[in-house]
Each structure stands twice: as C-alpha cells, then as structure tokens.
mmCIF file of the N, C-alpha and C atoms, coordinates in Angstrom:
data_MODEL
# 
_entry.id   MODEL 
# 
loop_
_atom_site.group_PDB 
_atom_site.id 
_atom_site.type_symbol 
_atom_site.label_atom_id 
_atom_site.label_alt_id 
_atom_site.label_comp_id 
_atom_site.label_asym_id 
_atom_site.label_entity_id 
_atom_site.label_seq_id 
_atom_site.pdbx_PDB_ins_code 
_atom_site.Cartn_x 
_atom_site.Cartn_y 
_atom_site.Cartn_z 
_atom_site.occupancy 
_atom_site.B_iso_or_equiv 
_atom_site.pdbx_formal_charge 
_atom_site.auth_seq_id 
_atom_site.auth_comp_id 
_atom_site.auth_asym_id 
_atom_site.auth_atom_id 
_atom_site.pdbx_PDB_model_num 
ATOM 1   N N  . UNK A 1 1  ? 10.006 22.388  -7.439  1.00 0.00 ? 1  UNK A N  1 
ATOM 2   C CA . UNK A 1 1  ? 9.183  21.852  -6.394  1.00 0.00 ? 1  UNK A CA 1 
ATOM 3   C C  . UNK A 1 1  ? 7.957  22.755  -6.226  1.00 0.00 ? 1  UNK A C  1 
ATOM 4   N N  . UNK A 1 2  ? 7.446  23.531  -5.538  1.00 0.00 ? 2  UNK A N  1 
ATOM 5   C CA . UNK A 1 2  ? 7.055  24.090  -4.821  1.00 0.00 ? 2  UNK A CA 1 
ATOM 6   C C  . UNK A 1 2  ? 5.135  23.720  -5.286  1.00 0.00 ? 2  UNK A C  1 
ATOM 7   N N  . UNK A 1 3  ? 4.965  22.678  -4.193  1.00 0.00 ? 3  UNK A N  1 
ATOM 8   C CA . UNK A 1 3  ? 3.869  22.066  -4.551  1.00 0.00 ? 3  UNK A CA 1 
ATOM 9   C C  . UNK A 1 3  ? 2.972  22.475  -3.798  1.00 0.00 ? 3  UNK A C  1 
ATOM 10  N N  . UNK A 1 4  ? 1.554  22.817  -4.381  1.00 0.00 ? 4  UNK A N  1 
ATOM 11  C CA . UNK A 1 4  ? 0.371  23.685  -3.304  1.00 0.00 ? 4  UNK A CA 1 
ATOM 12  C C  . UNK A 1 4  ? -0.168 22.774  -2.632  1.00 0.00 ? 4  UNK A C  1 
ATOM 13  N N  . UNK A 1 5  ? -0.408 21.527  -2.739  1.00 0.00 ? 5  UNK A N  1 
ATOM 14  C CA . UNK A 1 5  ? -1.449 21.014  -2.258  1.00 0.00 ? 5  UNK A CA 1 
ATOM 15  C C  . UNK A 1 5  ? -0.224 19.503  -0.961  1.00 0.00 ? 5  UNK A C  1 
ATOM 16  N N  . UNK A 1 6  ? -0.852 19.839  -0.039  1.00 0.00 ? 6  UNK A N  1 
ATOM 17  C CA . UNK A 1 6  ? 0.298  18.827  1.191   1.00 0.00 ? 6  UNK A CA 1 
ATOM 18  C C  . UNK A 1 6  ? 0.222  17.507  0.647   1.00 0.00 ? 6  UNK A C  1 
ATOM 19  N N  . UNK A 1 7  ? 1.324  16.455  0.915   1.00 0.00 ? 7  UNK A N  1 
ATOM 20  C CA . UNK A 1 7  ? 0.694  14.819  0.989   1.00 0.00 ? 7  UNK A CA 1 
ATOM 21  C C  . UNK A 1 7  ? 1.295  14.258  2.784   1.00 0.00 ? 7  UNK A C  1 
ATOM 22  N N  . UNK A 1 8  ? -0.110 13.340  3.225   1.00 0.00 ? 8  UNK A N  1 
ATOM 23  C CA . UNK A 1 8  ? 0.841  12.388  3.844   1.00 0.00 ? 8  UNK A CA 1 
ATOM 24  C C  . UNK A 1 8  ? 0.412  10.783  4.004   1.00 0.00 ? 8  UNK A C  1 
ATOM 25  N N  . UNK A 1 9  ? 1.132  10.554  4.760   1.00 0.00 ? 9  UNK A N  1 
ATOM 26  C CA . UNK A 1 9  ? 0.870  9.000   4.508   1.00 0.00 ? 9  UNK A CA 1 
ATOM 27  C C  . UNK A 1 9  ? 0.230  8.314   5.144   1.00 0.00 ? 9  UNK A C  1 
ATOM 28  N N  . UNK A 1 10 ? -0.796 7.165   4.778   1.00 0.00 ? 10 UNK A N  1 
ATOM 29  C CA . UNK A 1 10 ? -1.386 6.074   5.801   1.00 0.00 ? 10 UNK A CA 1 
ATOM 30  C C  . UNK A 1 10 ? -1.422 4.968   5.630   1.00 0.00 ? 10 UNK A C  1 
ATOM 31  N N  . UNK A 1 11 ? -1.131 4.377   6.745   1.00 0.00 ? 11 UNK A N  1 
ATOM 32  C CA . UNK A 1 11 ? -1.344 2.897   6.358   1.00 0.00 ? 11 UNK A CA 1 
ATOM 33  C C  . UNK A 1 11 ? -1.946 1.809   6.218   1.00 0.00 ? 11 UNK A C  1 
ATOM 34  N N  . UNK A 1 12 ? -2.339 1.032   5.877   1.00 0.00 ? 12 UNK A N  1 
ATOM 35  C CA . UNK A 1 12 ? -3.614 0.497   5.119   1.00 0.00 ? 12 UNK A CA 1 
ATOM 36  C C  . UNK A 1 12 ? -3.082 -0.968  5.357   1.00 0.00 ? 12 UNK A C  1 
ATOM 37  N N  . UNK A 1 13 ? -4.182 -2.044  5.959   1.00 0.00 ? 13 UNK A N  1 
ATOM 38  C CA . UNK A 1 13 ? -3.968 -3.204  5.755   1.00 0.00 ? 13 UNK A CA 1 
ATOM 39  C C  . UNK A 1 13 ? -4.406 -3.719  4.832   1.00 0.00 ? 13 UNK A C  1 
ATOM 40  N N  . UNK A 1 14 ? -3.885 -5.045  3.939   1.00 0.00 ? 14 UNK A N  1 
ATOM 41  C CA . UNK A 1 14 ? -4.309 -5.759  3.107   1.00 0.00 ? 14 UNK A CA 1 
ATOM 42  C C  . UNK A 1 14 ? -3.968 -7.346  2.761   1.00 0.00 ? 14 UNK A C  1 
ATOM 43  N N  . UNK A 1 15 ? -5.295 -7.950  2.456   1.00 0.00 ? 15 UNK A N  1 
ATOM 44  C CA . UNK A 1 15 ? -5.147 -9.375  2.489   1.00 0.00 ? 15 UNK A CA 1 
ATOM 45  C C  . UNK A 1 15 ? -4.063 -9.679  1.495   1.00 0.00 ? 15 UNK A C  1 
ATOM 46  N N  . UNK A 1 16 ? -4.279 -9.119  0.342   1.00 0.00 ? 16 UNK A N  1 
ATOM 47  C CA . UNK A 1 16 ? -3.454 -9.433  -1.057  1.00 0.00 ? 16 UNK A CA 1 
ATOM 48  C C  . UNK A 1 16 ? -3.043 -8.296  -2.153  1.00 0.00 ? 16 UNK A C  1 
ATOM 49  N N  . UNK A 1 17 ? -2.111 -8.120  -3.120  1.00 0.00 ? 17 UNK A N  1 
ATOM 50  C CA . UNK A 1 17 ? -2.263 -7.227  -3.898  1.00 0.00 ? 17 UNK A CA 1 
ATOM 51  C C  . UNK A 1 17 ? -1.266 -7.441  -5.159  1.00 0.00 ? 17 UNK A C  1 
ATOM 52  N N  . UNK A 1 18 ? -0.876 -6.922  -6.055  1.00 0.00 ? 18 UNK A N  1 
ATOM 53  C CA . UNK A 1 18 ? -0.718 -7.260  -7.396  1.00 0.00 ? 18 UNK A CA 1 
ATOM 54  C C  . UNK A 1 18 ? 0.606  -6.705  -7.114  1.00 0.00 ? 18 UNK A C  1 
ATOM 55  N N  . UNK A 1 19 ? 2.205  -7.543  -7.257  1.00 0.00 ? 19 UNK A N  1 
ATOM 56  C CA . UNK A 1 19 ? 3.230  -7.014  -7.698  1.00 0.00 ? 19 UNK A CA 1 
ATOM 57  C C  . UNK A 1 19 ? 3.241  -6.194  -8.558  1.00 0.00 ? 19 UNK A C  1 
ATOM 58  N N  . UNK A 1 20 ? 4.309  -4.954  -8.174  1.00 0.00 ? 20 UNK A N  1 
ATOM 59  C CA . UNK A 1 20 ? 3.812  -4.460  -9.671  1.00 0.00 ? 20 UNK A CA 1 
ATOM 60  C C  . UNK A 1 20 ? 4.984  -4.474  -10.865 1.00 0.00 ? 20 UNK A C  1 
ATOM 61  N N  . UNK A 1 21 ? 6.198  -5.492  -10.419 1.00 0.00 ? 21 UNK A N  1 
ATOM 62  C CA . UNK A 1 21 ? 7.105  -6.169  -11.158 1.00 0.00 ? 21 UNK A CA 1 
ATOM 63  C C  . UNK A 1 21 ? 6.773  -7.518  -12.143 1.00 0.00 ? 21 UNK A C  1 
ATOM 64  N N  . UNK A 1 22 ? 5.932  -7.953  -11.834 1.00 0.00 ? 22 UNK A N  1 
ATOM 65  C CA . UNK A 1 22 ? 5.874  -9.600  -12.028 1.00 0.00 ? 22 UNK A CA 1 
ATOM 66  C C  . UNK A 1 22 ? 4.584  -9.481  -11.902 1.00 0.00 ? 22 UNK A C  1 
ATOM 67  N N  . UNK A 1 23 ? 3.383  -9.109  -11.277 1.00 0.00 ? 23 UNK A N  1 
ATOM 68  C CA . UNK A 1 23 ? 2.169  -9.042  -11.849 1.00 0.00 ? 23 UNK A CA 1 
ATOM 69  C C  . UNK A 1 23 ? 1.647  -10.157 -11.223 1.00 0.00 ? 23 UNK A C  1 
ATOM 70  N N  . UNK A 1 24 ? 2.626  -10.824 -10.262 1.00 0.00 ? 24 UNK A N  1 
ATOM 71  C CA . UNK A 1 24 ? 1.879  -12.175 -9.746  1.00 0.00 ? 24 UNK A CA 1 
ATOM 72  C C  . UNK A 1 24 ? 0.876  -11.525 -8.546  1.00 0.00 ? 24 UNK A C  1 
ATOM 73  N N  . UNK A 1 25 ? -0.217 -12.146 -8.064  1.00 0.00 ? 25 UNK A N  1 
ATOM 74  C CA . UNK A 1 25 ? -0.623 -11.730 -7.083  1.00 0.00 ? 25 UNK A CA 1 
ATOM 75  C C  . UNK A 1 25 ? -0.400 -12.083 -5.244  1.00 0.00 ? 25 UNK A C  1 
ATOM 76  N N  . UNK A 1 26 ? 0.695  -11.624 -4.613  1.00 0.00 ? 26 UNK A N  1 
ATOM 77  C CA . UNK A 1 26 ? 1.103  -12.384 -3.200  1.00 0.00 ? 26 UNK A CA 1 
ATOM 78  C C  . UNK A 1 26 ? -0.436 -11.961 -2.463  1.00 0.00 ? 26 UNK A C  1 
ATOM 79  N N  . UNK A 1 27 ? -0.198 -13.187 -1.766  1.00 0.00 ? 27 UNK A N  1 
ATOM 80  C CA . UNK A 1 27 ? -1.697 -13.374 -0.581  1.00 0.00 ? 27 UNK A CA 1 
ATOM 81  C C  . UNK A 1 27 ? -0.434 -13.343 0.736   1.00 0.00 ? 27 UNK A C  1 
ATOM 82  N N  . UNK A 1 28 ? -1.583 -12.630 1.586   1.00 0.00 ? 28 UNK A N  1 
ATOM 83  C CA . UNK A 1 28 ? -0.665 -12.800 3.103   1.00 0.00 ? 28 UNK A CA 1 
ATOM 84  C C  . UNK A 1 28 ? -1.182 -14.019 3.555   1.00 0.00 ? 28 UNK A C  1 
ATOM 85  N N  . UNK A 1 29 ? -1.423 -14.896 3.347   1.00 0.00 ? 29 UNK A N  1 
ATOM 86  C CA . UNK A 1 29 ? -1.840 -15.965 3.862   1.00 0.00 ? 29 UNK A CA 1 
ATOM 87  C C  . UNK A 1 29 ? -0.887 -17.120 3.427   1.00 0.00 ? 29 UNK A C  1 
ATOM 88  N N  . UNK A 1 30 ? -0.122 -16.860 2.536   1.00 0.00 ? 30 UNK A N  1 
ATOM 89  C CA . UNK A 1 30 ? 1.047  -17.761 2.175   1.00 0.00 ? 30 UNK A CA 1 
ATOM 90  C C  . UNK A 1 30 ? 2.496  -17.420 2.671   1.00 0.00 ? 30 UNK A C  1 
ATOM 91  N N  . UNK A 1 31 ? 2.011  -16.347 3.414   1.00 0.00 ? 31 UNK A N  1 
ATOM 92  C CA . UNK A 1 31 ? 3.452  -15.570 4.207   1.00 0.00 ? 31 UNK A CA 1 
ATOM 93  C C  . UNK A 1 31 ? 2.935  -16.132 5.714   1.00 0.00 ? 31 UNK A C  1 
ATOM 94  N N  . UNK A 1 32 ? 1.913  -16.883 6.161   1.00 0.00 ? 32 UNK A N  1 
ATOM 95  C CA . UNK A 1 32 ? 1.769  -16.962 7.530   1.00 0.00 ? 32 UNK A CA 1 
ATOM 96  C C  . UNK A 1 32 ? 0.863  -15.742 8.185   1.00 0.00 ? 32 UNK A C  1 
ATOM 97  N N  . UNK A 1 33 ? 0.406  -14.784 7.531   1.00 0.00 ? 33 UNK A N  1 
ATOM 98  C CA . UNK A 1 33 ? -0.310 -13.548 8.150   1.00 0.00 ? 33 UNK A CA 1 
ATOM 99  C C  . UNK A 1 33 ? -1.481 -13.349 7.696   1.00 0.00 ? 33 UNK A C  1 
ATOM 100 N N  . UNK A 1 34 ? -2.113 -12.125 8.322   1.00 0.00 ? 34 UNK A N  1 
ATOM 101 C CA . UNK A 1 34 ? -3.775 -12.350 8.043   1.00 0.00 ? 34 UNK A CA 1 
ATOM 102 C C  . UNK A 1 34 ? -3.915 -10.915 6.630   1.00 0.00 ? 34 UNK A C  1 
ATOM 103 N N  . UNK A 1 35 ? -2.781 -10.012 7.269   1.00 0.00 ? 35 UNK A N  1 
ATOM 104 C CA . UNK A 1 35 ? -2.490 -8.724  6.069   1.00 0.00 ? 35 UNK A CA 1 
ATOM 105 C C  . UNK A 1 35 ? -1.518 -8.269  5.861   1.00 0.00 ? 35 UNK A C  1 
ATOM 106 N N  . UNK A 1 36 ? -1.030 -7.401  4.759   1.00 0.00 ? 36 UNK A N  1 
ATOM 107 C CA . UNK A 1 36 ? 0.135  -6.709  5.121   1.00 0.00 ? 36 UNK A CA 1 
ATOM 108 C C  . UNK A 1 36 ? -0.082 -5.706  5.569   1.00 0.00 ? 36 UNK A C  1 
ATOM 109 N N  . UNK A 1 37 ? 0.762  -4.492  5.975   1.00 0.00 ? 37 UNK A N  1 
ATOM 110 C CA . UNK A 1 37 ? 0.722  -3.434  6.141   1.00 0.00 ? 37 UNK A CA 1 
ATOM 111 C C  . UNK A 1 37 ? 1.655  -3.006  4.762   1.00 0.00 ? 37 UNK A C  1 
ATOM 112 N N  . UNK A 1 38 ? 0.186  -1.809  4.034   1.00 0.00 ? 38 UNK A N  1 
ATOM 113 C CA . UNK A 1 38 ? 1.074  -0.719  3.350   1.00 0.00 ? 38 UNK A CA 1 
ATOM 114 C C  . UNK A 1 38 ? 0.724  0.425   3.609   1.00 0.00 ? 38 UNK A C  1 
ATOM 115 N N  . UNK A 1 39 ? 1.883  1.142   3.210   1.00 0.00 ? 39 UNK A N  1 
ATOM 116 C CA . UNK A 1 39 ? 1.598  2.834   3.292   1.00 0.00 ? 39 UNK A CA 1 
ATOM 117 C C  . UNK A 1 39 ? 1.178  3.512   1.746   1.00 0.00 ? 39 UNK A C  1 
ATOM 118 N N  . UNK A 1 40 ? 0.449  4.431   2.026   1.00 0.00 ? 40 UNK A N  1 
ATOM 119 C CA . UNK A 1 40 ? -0.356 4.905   1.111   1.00 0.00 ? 40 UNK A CA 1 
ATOM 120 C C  . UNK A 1 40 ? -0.396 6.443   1.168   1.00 0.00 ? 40 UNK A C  1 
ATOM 121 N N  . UNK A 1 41 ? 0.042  7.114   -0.191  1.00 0.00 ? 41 UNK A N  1 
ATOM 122 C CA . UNK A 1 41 ? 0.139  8.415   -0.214  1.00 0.00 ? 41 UNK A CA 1 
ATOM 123 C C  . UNK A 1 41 ? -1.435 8.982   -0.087  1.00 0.00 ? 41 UNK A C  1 
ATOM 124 N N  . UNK A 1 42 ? -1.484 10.115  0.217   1.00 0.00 ? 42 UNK A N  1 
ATOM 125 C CA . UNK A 1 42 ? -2.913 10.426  0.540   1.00 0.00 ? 42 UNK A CA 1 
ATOM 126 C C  . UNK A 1 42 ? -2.402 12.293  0.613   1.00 0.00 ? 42 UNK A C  1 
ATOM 127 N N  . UNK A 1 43 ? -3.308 13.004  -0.514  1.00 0.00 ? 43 UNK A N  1 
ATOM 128 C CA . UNK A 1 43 ? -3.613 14.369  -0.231  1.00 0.00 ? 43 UNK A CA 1 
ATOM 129 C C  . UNK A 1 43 ? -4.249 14.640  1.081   1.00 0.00 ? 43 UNK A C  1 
ATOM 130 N N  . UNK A 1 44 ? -3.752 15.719  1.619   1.00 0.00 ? 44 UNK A N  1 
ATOM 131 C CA . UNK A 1 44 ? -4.646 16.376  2.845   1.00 0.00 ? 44 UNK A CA 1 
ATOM 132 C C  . UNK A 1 44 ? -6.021 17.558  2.097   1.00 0.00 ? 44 UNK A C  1 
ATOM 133 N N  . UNK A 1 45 ? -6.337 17.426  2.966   1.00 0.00 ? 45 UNK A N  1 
ATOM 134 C CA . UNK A 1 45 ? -7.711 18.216  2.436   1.00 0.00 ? 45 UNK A CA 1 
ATOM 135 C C  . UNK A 1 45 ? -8.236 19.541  3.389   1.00 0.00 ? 45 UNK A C  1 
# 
C-alpha cells in the first residue's frame, strides 16, 4: 500500500453514460429521471 498522494470521492450528475459491460449506452430519461448520480474518484491536491 502505502500510497503518497490522498483520493476522495465526488459525485457527479449525469444525463447518460456507456456501460462498461455491454457498451450499450443507458439515458436517464428512459429510467424516468433527469440524471444519475455517480461517484467519482478524484486526487486531492
């Protein structure tokens, strides 16, 4: 382990984005919603 540099996380809305199993692209708009919420690794600085 012993990693120099911190991570943490944020979360990020989004209209649509690319499975990354199947490669299909889901829209939140076919789920009934305007985005999803994802979380997103992010270095501190």
């Amino acid at each position: 382990m012993g990693k120099s540099s911190e991570v943490e996380y944020v979360t990020i809305f989004v209209r649509s984005f690319r499975h990354p199993k199947t490669g299909q692209i889901i829209r939140a708009s076919s789920f009934g919603k305007k985005a999803f919420p994802i979380k997103v690794r992010v270095k501190k600085s």
